[in-house]
N, C-alpha and C positions, 0 to 999 in steps of 0.2 A: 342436864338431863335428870328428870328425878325417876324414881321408884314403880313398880308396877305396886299399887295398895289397892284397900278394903273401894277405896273410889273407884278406882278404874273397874273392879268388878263389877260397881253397882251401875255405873255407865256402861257395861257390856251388857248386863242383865237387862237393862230396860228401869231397873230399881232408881233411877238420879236422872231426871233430864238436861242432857248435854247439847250441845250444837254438833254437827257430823262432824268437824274437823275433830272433835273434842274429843268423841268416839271414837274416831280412826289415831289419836294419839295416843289413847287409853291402849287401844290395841297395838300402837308400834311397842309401846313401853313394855309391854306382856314379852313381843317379840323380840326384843333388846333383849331381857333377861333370860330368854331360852324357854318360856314357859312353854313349851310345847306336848307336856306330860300332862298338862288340865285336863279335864271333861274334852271327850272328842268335839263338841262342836266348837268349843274354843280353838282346838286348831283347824279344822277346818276353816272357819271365820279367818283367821291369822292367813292360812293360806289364799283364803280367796281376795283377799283385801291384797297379799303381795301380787297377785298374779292379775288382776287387776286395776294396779298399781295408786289404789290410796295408801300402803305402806311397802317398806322397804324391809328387805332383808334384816338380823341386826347386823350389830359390828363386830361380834365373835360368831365363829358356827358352834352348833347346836345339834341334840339329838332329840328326836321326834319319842314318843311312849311308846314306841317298836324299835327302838335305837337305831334307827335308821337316821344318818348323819344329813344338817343342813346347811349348807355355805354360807358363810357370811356374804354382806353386801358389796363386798371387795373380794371376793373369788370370782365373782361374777362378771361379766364382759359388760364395759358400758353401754348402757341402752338395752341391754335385755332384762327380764323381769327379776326382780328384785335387786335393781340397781337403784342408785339415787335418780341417775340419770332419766330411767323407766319412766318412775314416778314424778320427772317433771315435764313430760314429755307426756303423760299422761291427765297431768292435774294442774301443772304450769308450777314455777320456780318457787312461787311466795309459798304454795303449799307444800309442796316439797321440802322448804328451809323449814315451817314448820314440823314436820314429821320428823324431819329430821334432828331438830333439837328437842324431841318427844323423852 
């Protein structure tokens, strides 16, 4: 898994032309690290993408810039939204193992 960086910003901006998976990994990578304190439309986007389901929960929980707490992808019941499970069930398996190794 690498980094959420200066790229993945420029890929959520519109700033770097990526392919949509490349986007939506940019974006799990944000939510892997908790980045959930950005610019509100950043989480918003984060949330809308897990619910969704082109990303997934991360793999630690996290708190939102209200401190309001968010479960990890493993709190979660399989097959509900921000599971792995969701997101292959939603996008099919190959894109799922990609997001997942975001």
């Amino acid at each position: 898994m690498s980094k959420f960086d200066l790229n993945d910003v420029l890929a959520l901006e519109g700033e770097q032309e990526v392919s949509e998976q490349e986007y939506f990994q940019a974006l799990q990578r944000a939510i892997n690290e908790g980045q959930w304190s950005l610019q509100g439309s950043y989480g918003r986007t984060m949330m809308e993408a897990i619910q969704n389901g082109f990303c997934m929960l991360g793999e630690q929980p996290a708190k939102d810039y209200w401190g309001n707490r968010i479960p990890s992808r493993h709190e979660v019941l399989a097959g509900t939204k921000g599971s792995r499970q969701f997101v292959a069930a939603q996008c099919g398996e190959e894109w799922a193992a990609a997001i997942e190794g975001a």
